[in-house]
C-alpha positions in Angstrom: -76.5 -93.3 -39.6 -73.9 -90.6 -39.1 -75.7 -88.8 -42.0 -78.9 -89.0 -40.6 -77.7 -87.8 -36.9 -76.2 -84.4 -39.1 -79.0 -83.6 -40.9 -81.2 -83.7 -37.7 -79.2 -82.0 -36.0 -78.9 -79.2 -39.1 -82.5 -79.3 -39.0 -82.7 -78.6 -35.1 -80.2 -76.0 -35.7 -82.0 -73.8 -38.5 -85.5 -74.1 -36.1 -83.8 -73.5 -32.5 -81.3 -71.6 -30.6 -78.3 -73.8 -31.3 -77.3 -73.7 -27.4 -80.1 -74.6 -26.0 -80.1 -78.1 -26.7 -78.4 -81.0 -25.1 -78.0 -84.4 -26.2 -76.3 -87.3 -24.9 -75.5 -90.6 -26.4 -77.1 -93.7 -24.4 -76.3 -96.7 -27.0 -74.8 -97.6 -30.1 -74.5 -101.2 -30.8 -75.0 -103.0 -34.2 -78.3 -105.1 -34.7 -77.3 -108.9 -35.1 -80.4 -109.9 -36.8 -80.2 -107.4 -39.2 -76.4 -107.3 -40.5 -75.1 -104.0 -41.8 -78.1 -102.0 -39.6 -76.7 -100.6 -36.3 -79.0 -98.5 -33.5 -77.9 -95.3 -31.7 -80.0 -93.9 -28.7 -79.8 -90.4 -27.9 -81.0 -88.1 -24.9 -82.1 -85.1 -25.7 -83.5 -82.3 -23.5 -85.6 -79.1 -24.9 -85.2 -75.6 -23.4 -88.5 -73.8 -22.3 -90.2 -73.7 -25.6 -87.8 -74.8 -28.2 -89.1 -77.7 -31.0 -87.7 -80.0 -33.9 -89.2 -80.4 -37.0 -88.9 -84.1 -38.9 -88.6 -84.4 -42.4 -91.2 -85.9 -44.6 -91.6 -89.7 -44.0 -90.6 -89.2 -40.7 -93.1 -91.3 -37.9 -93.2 -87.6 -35.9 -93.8 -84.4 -37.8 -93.0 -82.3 -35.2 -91.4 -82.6 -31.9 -91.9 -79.7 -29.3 -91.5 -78.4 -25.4 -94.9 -76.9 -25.1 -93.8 -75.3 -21.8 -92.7 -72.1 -21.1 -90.8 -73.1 -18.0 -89.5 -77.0 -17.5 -87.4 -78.4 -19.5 -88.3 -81.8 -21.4 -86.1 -84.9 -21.9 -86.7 -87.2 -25.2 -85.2 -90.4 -26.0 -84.2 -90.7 -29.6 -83.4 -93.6 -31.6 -81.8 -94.0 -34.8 -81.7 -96.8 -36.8 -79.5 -97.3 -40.1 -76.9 -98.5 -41.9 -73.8 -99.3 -39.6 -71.3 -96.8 -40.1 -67.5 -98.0 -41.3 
């Protein structure tokens, strides 16, 4: 999962202004029915503007802030192998 969080984050990074994003982890707790899987929940907030773009096989292709003024909050979720 730790992999997963870096290369969004890479991705974010190479598309956006690195400082204009914010993100804040909300959760991260292992998934009983699923053994080995964990879940992480994010916050993350866009500047005026500013997008993400999701690999292929991602559910979203692209993420953006389509305003040129507000700021917009997501709620992320990522779930994966636990990490060790």
């Amino acid at each position: 999962m730790r992999a997963a969080r870096a290369i969004a984050w890479m991705l974010l990074a190479a598309a956006t202004p690195a400082m204009a994003t914010h993100d804040e982890s909300l959760l991260t707790a292992a998934l009983t029915r699923a053994p080995g899987q964990s879940l992480e929940a994010l916050r993350v907030t866009y500047a005026p503007g500013e997008s993400w773009f999701e690999p292929a096989a991602a559910r979203h292709l692209v993420s953006a802030n389509a305003s040129d003024s507000e700021r917009v909050t997501f709620l992320v979720v990522f779930v994966g192998k636990a990490p060790n």
